[in-house]
C-alpha positions as CSV (number, residue, x, y, z in Angstrom):
1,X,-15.7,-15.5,68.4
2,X,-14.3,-12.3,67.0
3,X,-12.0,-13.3,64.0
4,X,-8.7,-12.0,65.8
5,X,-9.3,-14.3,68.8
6,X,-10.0,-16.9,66.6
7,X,-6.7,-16.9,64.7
8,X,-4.8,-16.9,68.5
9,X,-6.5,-19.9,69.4
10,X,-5.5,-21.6,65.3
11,X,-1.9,-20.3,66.1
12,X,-2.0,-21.9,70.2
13,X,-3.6,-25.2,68.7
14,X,-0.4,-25.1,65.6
15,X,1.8,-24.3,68.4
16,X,0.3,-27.0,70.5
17,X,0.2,-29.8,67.5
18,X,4.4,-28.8,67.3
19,X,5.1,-30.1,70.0
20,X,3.3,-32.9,70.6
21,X,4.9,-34.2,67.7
22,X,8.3,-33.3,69.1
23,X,7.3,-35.0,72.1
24,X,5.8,-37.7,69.7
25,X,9.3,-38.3,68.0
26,X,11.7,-38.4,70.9
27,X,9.2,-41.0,72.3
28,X,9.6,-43.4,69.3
29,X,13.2,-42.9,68.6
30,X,13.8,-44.0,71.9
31,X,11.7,-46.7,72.5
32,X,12.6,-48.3,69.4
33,X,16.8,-47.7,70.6
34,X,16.0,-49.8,73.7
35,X,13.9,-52.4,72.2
36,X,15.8,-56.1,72.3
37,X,15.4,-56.3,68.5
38,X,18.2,-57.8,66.7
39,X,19.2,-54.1,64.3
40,X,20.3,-51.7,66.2
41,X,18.5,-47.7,65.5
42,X,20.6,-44.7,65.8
43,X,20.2,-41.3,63.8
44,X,23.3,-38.8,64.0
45,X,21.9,-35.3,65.1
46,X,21.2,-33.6,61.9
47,X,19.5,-36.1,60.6
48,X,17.7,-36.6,63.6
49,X,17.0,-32.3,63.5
50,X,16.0,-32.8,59.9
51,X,13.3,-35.6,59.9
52,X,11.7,-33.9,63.2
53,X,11.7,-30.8,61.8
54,X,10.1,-31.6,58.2
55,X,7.5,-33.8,60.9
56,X,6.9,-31.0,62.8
57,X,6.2,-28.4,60.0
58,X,4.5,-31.3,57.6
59,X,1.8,-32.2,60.8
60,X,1.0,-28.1,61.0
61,X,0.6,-27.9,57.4
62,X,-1.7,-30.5,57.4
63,X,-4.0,-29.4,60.4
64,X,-4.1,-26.1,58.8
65,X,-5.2,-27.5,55.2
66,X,-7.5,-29.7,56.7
67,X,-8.9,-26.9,58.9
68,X,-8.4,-29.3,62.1
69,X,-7.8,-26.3,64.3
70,X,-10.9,-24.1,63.3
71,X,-13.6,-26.4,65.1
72,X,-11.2,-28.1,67.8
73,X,-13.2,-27.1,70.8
74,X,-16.5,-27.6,69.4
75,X,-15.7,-30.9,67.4
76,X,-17.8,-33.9,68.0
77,X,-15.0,-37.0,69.2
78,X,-15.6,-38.6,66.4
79,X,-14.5,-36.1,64.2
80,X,-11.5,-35.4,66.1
81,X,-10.4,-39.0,66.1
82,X,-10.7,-39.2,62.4
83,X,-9.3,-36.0,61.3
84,X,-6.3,-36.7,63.4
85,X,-6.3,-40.2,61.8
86,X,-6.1,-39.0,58.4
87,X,-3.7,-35.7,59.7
88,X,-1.4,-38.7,61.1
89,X,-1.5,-41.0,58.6
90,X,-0.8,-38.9,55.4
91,X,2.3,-37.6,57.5
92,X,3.2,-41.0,58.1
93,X,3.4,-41.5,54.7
94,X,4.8,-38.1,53.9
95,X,7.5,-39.1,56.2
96,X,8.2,-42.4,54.2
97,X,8.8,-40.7,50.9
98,X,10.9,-38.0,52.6
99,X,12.8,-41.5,54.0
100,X,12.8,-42.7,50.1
101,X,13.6,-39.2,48.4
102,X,17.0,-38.8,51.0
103,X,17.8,-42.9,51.1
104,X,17.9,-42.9,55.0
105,X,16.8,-46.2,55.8
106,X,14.8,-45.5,59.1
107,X,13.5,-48.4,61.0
108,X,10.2,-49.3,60.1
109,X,9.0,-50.1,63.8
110,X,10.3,-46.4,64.7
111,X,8.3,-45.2,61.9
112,X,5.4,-47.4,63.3
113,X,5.8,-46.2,66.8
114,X,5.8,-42.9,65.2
115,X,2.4,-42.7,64.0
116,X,1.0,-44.7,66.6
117,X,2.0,-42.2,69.2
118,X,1.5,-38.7,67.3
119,X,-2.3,-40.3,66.7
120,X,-2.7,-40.9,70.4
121,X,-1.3,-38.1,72.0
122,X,-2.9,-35.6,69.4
123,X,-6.3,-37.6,70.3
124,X,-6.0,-36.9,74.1
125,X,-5.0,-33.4,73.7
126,X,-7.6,-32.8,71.4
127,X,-10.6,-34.4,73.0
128,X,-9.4,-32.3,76.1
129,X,-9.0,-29.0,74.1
130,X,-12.2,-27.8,75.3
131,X,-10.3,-27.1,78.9
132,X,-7.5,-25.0,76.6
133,X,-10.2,-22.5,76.4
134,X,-9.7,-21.2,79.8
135,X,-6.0,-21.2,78.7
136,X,-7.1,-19.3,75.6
137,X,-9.4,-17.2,78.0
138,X,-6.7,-15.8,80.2
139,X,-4.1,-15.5,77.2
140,X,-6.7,-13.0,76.1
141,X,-6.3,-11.1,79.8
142,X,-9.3,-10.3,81.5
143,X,-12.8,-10.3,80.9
144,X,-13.5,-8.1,77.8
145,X,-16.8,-5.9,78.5
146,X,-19.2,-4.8,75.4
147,X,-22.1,-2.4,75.1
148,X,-24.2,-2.1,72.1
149,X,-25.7,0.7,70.8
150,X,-29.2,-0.2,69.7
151,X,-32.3,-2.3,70.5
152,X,-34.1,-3.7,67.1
153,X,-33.9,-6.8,65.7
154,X,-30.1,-6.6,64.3
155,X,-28.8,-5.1,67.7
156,X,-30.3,-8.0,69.6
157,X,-28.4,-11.0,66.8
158,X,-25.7,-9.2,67.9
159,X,-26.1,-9.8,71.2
160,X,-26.8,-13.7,70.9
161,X,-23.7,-13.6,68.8
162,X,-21.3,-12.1,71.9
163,X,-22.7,-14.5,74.3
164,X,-21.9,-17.6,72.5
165,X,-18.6,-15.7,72.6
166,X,-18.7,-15.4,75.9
167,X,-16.2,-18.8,76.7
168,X,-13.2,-16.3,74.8
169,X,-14.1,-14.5,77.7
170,X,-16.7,-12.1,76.2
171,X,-18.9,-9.7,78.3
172,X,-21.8,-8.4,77.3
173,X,-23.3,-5.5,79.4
174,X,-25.9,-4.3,78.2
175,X,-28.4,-2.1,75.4
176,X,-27.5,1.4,74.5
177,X,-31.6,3.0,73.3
178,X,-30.9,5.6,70.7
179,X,-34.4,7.5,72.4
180,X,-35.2,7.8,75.9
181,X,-35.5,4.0,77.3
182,X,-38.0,3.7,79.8
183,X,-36.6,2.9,83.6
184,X,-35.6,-1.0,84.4
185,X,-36.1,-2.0,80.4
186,X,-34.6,-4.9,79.5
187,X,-34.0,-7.5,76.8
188,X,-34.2,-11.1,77.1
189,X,-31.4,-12.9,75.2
190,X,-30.4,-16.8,75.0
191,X,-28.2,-16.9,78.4
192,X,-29.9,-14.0,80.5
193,X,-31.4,-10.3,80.8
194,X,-29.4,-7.4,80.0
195,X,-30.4,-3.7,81.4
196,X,-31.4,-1.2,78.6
197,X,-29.8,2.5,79.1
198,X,-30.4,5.6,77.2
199,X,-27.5,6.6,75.0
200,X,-27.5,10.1,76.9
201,X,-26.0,7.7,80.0
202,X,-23.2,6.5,78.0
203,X,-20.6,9.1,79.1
204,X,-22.1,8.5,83.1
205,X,-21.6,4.3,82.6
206,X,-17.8,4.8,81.0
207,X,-16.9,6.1,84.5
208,X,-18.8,4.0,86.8
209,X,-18.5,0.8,85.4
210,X,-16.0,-1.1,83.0
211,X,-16.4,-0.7,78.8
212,X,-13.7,-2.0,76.9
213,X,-15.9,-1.3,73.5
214,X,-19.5,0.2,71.7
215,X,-20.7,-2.1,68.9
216,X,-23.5,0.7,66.8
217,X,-26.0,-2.1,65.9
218,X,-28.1,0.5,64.0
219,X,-29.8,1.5,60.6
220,X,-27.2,3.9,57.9
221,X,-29.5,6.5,58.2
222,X,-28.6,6.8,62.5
223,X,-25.0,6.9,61.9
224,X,-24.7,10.6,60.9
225,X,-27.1,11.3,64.0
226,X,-24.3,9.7,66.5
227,X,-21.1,11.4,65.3
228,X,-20.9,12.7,68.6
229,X,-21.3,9.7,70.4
230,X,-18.8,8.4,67.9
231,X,-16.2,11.4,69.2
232,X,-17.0,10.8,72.5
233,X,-16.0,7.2,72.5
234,X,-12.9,8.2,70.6
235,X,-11.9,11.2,73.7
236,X,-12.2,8.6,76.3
237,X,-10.0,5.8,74.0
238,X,-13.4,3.3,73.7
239,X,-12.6,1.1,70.6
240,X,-15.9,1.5,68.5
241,X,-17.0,-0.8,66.1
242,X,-20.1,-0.6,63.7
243,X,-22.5,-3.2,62.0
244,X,-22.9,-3.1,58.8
245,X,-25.7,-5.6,58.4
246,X,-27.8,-3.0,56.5
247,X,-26.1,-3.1,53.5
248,X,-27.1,-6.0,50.9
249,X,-23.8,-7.5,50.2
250,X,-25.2,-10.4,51.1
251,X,-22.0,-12.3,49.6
252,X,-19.5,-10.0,50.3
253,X,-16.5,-9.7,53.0
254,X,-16.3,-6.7,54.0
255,X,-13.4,-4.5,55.0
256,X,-11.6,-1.2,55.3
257,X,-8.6,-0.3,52.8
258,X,-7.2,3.6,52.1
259,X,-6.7,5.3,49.1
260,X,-3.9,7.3,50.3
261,X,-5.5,9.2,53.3
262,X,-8.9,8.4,52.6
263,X,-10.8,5.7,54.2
264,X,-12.8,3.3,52.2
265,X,-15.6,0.7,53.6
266,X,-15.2,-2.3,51.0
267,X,-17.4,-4.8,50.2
268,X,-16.1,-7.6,48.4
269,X,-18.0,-10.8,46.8
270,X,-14.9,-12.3,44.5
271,X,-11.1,-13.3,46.6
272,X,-9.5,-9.9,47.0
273,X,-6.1,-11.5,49.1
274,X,-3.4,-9.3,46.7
275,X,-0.8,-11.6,48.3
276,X,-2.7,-14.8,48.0
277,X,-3.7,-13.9,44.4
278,X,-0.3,-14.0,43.8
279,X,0.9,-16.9,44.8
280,X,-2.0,-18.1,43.0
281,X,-0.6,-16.5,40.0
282,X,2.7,-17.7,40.2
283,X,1.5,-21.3,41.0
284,X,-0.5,-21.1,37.5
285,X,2.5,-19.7,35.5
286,X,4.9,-22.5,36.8
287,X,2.7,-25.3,36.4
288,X,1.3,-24.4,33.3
289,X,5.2,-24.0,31.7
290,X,6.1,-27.2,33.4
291,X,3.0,-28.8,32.0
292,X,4.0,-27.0,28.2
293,X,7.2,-28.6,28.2
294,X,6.3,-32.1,29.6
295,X,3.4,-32.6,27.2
296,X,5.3,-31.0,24.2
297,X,5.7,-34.2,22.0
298,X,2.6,-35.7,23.0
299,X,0.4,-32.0,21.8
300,X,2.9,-32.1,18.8
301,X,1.7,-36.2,17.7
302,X,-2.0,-34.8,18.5
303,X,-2.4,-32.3,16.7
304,X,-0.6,-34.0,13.9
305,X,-3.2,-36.6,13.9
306,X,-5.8,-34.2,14.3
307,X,-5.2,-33.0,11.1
308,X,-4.7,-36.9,9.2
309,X,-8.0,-37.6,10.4
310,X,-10.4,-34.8,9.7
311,X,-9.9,-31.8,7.7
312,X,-10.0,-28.6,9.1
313,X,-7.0,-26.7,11.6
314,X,-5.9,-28.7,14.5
315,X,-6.2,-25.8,17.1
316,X,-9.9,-24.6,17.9
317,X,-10.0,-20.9,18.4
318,X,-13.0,-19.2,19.8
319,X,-13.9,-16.1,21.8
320,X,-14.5,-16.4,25.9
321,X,-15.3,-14.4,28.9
322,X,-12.3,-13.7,31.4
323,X,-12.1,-12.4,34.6
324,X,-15.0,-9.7,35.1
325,X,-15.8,-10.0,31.8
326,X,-12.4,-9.7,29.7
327,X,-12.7,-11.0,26.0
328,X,-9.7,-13.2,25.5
329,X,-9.0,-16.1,22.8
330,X,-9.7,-19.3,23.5
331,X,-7.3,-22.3,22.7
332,X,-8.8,-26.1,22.1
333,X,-7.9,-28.6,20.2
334,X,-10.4,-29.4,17.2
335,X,-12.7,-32.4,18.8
336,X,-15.5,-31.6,16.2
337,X,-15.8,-31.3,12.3
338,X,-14.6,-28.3,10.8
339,X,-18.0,-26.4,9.9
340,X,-19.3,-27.5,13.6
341,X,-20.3,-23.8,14.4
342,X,-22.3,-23.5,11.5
343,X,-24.3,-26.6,12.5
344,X,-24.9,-26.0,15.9
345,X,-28.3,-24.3,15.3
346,X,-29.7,-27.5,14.0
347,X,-29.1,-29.4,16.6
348,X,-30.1,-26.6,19.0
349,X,-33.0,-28.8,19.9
350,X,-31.2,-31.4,21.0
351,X,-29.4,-29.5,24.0
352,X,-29.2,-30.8,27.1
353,X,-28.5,-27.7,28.9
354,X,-30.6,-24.5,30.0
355,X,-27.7,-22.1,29.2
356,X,-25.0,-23.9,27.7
357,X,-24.7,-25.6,25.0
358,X,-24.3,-29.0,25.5
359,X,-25.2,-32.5,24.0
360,X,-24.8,-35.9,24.6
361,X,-22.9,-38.1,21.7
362,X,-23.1,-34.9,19.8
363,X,-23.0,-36.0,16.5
364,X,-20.4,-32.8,15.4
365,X,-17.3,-35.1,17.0
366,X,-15.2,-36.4,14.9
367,X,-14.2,-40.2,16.1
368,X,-10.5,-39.4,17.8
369,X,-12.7,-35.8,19.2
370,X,-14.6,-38.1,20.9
371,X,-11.6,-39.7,22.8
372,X,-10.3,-36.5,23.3
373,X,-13.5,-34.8,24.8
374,X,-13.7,-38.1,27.0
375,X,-10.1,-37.7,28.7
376,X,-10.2,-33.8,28.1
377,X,-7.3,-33.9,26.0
378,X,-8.8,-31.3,24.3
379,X,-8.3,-29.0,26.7
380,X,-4.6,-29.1,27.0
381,X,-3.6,-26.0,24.3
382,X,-5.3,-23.9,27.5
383,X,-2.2,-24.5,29.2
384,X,-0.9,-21.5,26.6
385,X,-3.9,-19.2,28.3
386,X,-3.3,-20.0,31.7
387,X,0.6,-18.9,30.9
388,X,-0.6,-15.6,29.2
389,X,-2.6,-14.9,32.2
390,X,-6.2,-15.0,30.6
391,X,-7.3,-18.3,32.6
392,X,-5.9,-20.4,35.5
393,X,-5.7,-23.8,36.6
394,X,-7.8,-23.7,38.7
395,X,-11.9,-21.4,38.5
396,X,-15.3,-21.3,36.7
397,X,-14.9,-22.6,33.1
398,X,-14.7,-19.6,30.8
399,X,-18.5,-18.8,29.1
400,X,-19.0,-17.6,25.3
401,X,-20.4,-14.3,25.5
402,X,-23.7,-15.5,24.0
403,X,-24.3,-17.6,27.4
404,X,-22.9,-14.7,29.9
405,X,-25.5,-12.7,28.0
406,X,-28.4,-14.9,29.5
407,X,-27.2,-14.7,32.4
408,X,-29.4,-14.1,35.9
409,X,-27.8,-11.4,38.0
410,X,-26.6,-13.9,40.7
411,X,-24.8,-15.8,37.6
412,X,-22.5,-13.1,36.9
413,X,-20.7,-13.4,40.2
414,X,-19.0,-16.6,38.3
415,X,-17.1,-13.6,36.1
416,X,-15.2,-11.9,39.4
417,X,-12.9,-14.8,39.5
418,X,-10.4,-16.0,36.6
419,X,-11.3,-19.4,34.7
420,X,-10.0,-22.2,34.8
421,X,-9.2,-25.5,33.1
422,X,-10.7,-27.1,35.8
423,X,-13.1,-26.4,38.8
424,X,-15.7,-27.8,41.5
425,X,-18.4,-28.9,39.6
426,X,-15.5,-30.4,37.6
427,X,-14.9,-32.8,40.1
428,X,-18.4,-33.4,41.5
429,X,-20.0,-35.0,38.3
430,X,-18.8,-33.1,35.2
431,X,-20.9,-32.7,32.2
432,X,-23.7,-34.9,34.1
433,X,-25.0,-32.0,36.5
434,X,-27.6,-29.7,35.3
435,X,-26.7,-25.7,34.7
436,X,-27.6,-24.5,37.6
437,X,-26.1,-26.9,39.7
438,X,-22.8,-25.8,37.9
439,X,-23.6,-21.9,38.6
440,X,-24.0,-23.4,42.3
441,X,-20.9,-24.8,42.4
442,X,-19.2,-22.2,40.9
443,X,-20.4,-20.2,43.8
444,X,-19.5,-22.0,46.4
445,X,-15.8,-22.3,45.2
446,X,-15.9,-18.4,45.2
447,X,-17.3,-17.5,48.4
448,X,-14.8,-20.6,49.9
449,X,-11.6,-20.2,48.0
450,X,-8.2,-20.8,49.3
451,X,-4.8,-22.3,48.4
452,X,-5.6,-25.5,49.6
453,X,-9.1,-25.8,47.9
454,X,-6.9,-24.9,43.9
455,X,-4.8,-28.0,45.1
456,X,-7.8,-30.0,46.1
457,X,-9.2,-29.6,43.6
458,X,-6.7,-30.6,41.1
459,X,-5.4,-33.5,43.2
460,X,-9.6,-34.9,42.5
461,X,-9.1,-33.9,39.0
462,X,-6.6,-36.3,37.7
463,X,-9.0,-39.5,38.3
464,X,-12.0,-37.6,36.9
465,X,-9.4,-37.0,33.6
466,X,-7.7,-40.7,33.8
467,X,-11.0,-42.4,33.9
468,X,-13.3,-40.4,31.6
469,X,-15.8,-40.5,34.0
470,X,-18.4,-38.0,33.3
471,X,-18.1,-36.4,30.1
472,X,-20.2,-35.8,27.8
């Protein structure tokens, strides 16, 4: 599905999830008013507006971070039937805090009858959504007829790819040969044949038959050749699209922005979202100052018994690797003995790690380091960085340079994003998993980032930090 007709069908499924849980609402409010129980249930109306609202918008926030409407018509049933079982009972309980929070006092068999019915009705929508793809289908309008330009290996992907498009309603019509394609051609693809046409019959099949658009499925160095086939198109109002599978960004999304009046193709293999960046940003910069002035007198008493106990500064300074490569100061407090950098290439062989440096029980921790390295205590004066801007909550942890400088290429893709005090390999076994496996992971939360990951992320943080469980 071509990413535009894919958010229509997320915004008709949000829409759809609205109100079902309007529908949802009503149904419990009154069946609980007319059930013979001894309390009687009213709510005035704008209380009554308030909680369905903040239902309403709560159940759409959570199908979106749980990604419930991306796979919806292709969703095994038992996925659907427990992602709407979580979806429904995390609002449920949403709903009872909001109850708390604003003193309310709603009836608990209403709130029962609540989630009972926004789980079953979302179920039997959803297990029927497949049929909503008709709806989808004529929402669109009417068929939607392709041609693509080329015949090789990338051309013919292509087409596979626009048939199992073909339920958004889809068409493909046939192979555009950039030479002289020999009479009746054709090329056998999943679902069917599909004729083969010389290019030079492209202006003859815009008149005879019905194009919507010409996908160019062919190598750079082809491009130049069909400028006029590219003007063409453009006289007769044919969208055009190209693929750009021959480049080697094999990470990257890829885009058009303008620089002024100039067009630029961009290839992108880090978040590039200016607006979600942002509100990254600004997330980090409140959190952090909230978490500065919560965790004030506790630093304070730490630091002070950082110093009683072992001589040396209380704050551990050292030099890291920002965000494509920045050099920024790094804030810690002291776990270690004072002269620890001095005797770390003594105990070089006792490194754990291929890249980093990294032992267990490293005999350089002083005794209350070692209960601050367990609960990452340690880490908190990084708060102070992730205000200043160098780091964030939430990335890869920030590298000395001597380690970036080992790097393998595919490692410095870890440096396009801004560290963080705490990140996916974080949460998936600390200090246990190997370095690779943490340049993996690092990956992965680059080439998948969102909003929702930075807060899922942190949310499986805390009980990683409460419990110890992994460190080193």
């Amino acid at each position: 599905m071509l990413a535009k007709h894919q958010k229509k069908v997320k915004v008709l499924f949000g829409l759809s999830d609205i109100l079902i849980i309007a529908l949802a609402f009503e149904a419990a409010y009154q069946t609980r008013r007319y059930l013979p129980l001894e309390n009687l249930f009213f709510l005035t109306t704008p209380v009554k507006a308030l909680l369905l609202g903040y239902s309403a918008l709560l159940w759409l926030a959570l199908g979106f971070w749980f990604q419930v409407y991306e796979r919806l018509d292709s969703a095994q049933p038992r996925v659907i039937l427990r992602e709407t079982f979580r979806q429904c009972s995390i609002g449920t309980v949403a709903v009872i805090l909001f109850e708390f929070a604003l003193r309310l006092d709603l009836s608990r068999g209403f709130l029962t009858l609540f989630a009972v019915y926004s789980w079953t009705l979302l179920c039997l929508f959803r297990l029927k959504a497949g049929r909503l793809v008709g709806i989808i289908r004529r929402e669109f309008g009417s068929a939607h007829y392709v041609m693509v330009v080329g015949t090789g290996e990338g051309a013919q992907r292509l087409g596979r790819q626009l048939e199992q498009a073909s339920k958004y309603g889809i068409r493909l019509r046939g192979f555009l040969d950039e030479g002289q394609a020999p009479a009746n051609r054709s090329i056998r693809l999943s679902d069917g044949e599909y004729p083969v046409y010389p290019l030079s019959d492209l202006p003859e099949l815009l008149h005879r038959i019905v194009i919507d658009e010409v996908i160019f499925a062919v190598s750079s160095q082809r491009l130049a050749e069909l400028e006029e086939t590219f003007l063409m198109c453009d006289e007769e109002g044919i969208r055009t699209r190209v693929l750009v599978d021959f480049f080697p960004h094999v990470n990257s999304d890829v885009y058009l922005d303008r620089l002024g009046s100039a067009p630029l193709l961009t290839f992108s293999a880090a978040p590039h979202d200016e607006i979600r960046l942002m509100v990254k940003r600004v997330m980090d910069f409140v959190l952090a100052l909230a978490a500065i002035v919560l965790l004030a007198p506790l630093m304070l008493v730490i630091a002070v018994l950082i110093r009683l106990t072992s001589p040396g500064p209380a704050i551990f300074r050292q030099v890291r690797c920002g965000i494509n490569g920045r050099k920024f100061v790094f804030y810690k407090f002291r776990s270690m003995c004072h002269n620890a950098e001095e005797l770390k290439p003594a105990l070089q062989h006792l490194n754990r790690k291929s890249t980093a440096f990294k032992i267990p029980d490293d005999p350089r921790l002083t005794r209350l380091g070692k209960w601050l390295r367990k609960f990452s205590i340690d880490e908190w004066p990084q708060l102070w960085n992730v205000l200043r801007g160098d780091m964030s909550l939430v990335g890869p942890r920030p590298a000395v340079p001597e380690e970036v400088e080992q790097y393998k290429r595919w490692q410095r893709r870890r440096l396009r994003m801004r560290p963080g005090l705490t990140c996916l390999w974080a949460v998936e076994g600390r200090d246990r998993l190997d370095f690779d496996t943490w340049m993996r992971l690092d990956m992965q939360y680059i080439d998948n980032w969102s909003l929702s990951l930075d807060w899922k992320i942190i949310l499986r943080t805390i009980p990683r930090v409460l419990t110890g469980k992994g460190a080193f």
